[in-house]
Backbone bond lengths (Angstrom), bond angles and torsions (degrees), N, CA, C in turn:
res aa  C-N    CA-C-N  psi(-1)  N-CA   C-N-CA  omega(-1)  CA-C   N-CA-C  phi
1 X - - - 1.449 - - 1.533 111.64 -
2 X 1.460 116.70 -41.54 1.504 125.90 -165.00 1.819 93.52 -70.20
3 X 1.314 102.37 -33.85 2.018 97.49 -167.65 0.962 105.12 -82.61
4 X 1.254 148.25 -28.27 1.296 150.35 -162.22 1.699 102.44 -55.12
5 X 1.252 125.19 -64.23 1.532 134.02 168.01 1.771 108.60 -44.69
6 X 1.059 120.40 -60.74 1.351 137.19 172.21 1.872 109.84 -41.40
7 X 1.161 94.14 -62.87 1.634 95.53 164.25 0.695 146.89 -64.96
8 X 1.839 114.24 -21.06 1.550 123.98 171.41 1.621 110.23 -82.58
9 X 1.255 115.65 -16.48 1.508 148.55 -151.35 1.704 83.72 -80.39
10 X 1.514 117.07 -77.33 1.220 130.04 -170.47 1.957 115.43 -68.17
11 X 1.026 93.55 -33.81 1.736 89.40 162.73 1.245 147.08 -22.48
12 X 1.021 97.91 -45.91 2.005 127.91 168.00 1.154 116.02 -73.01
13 X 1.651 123.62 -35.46 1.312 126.69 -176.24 1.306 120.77 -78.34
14 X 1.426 112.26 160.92 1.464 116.07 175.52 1.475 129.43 -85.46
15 X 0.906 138.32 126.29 1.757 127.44 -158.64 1.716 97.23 -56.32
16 X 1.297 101.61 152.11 1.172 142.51 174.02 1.847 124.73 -47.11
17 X 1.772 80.88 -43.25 1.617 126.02 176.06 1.208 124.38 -41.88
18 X 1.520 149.87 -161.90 0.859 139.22 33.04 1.692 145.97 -74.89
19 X 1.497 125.88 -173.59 1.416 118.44 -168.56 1.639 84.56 -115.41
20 X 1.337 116.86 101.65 1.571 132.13 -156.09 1.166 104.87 -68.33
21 X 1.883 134.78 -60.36 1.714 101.37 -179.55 1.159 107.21 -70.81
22 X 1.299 153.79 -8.14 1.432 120.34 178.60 1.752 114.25 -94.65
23 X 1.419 106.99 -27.83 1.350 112.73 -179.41 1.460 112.56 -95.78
24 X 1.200 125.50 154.39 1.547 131.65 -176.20 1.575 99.01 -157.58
25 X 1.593 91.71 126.57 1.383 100.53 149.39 1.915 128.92 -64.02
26 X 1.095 128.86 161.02 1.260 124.10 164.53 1.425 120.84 -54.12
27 X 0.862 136.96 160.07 1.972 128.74 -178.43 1.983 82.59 -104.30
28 X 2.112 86.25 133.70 1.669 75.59 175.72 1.394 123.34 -86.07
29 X 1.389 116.28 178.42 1.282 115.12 161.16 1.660 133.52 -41.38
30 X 1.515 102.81 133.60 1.943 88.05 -162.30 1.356 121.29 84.80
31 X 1.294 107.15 -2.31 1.951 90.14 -172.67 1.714 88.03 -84.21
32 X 1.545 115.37 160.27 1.499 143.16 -146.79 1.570 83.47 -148.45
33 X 1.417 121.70 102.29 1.190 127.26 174.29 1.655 112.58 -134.33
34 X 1.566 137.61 -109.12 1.184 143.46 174.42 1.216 107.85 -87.13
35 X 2.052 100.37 134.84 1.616 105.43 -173.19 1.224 101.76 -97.20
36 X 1.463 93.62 160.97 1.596 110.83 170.96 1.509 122.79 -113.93
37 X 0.921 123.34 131.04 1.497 110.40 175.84 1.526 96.96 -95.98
38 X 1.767 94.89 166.83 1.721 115.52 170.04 1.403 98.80 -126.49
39 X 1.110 128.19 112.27 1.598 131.73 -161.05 1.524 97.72 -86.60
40 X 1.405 130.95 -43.40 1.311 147.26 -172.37 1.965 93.08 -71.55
41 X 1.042 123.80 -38.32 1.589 111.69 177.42 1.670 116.74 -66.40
42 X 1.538 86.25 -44.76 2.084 100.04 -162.02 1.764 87.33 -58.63
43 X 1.415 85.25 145.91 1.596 115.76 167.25 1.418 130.20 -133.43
44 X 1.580 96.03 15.23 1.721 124.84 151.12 1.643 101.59 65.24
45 X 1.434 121.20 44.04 1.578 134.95 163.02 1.733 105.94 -68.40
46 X 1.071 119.84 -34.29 1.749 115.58 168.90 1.657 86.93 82.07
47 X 1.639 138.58 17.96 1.335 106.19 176.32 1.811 109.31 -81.42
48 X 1.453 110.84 -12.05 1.693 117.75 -174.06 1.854 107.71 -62.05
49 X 1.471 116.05 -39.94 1.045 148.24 168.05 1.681 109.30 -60.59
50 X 1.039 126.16 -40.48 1.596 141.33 -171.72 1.205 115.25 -83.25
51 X 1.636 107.44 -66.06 1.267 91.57 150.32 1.786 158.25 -137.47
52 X 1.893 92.24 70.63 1.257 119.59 -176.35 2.534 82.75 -71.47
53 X 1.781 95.70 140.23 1.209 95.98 169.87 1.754 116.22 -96.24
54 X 1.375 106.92 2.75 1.139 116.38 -161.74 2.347 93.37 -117.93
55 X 1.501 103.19 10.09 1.371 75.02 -179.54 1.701 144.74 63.99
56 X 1.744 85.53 -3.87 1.669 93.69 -172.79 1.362 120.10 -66.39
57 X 1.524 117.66 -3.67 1.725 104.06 -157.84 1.343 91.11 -136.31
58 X 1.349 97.82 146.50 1.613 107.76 176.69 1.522 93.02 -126.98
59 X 1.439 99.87 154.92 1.384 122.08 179.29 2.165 124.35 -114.93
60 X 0.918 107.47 99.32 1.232 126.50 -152.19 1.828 94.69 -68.61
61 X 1.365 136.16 79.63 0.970 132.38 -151.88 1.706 152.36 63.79
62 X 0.786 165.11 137.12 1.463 170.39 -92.77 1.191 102.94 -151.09
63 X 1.279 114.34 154.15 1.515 143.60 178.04 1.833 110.73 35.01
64 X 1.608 110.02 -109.64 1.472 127.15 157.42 1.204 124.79 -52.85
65 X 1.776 108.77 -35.50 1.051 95.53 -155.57 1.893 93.78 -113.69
66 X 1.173 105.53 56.44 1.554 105.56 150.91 1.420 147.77 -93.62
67 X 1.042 103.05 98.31 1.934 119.13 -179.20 1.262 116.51 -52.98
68 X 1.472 132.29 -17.84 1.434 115.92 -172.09 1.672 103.34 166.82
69 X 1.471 109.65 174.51 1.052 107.05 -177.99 1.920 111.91 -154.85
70 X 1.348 108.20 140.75 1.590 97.57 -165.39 1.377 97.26 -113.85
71 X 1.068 106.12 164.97 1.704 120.20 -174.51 1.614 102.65 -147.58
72 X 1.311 116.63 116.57 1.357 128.89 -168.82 1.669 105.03 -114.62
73 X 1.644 108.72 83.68 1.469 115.19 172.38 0.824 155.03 -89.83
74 X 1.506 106.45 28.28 1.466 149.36 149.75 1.453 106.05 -66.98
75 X 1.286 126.97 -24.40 1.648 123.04 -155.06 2.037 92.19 -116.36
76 X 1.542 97.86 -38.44 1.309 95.38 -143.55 1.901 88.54 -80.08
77 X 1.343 98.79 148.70 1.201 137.46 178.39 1.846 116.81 -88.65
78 X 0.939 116.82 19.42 1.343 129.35 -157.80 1.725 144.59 -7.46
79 X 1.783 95.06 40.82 1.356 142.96 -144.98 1.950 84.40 -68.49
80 X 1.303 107.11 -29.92 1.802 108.13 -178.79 1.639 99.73 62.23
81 X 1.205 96.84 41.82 1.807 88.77 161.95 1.456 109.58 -95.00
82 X 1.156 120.63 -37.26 1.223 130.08 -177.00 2.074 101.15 -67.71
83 X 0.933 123.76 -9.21 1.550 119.40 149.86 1.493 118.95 -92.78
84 X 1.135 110.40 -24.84 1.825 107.06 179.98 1.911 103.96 -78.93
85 X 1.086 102.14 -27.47 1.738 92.21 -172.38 1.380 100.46 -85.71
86 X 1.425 138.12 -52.28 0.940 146.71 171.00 2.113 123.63 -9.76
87 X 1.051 114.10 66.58 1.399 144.21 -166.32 2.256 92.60 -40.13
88 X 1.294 123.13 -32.53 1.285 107.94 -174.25 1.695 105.82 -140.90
89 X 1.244 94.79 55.55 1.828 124.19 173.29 1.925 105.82 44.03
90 X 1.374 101.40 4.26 1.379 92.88 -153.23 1.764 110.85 -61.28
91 X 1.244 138.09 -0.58 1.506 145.96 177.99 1.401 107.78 -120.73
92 X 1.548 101.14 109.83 1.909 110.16 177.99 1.470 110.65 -124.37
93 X 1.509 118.20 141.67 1.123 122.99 -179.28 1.651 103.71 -84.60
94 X 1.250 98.99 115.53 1.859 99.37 173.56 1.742 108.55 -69.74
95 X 1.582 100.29 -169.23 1.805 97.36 179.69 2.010 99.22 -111.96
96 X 1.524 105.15 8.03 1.376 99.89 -162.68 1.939 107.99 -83.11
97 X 1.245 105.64 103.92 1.018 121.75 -166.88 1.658 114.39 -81.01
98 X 0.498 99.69 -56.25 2.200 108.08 -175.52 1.301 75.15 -35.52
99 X 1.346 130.38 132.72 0.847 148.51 149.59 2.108 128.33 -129.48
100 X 1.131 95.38 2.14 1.353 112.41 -172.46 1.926 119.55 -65.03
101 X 1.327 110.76 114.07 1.656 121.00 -176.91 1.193 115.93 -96.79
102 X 1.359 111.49 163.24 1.423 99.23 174.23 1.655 86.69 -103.31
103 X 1.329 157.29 -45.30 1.191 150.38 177.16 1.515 119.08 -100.39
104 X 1.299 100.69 -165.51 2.010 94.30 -152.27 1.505 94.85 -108.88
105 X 1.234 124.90 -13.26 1.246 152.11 -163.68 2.009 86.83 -83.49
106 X 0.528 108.40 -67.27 1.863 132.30 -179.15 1.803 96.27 -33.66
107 X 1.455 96.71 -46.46 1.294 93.15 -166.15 1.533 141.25 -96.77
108 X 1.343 79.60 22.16 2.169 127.22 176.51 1.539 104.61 -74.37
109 X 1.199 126.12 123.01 1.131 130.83 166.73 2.006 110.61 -101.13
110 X 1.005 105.18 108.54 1.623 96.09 -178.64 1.696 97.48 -128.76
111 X 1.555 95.38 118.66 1.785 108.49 169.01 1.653 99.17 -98.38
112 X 1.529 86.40 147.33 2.341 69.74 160.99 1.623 80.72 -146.40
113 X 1.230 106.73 166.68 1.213 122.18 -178.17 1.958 123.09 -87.07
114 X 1.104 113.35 116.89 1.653 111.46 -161.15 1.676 113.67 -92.25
């Protein structure tokens, strides 16, 4: 008896929801999701690597002679320190979030420089 009002009430409205792969909200402002490297910026100082607290990034050689760079996002915490220290912008946190693998292997980020 009590729902009957309640139900006719909600009828009109639009769900609450969305229907998630086809609909998407906007990613908000500030979200710290998948990094990017700029291979042409890095000048291979290792401080992104130094001081990640989570250990996620390895640095594929020193100074000039750096080949690449890994990002392990399974580990990383996406705290974006490793973009604030970063002296020639070259590491940015994108907003692209889905990040979901089916293996752990998947969830390796490896840039190398071409």
């Amino acid at each position: 008896m009590a729902m009957e009002p309640e139900l006719l009430k909600n009828l009109t409205k639009k769900p609450a929801t969305l229907v998630y792969p086809f609909e998407k909200f906007p990613p908000v402002e500030g979200l710290r999701a998948k990094h990017m490297w700029y291979a042409d910026r890095c000048i291979g100082c290792g401080l992104c690597a130094r001081v990640c607290p989570a250990f996620a990034i390895e640095l594929d050689g020193r100074g000039k002679d750096v080949k690449g760079i890994t990002f392990y996002l399974g580990r990383c915490v996406f705290c974006a320190q490793c973009e604030e220290v970063c002296p020639k912008k070259a590491i940015k946190l994108t907003q692209e979030y889905e990040l979901a693998c089916y293996t752990q292997e998947d969830t390796i980020l490896k840039f190398t420089k071409e």
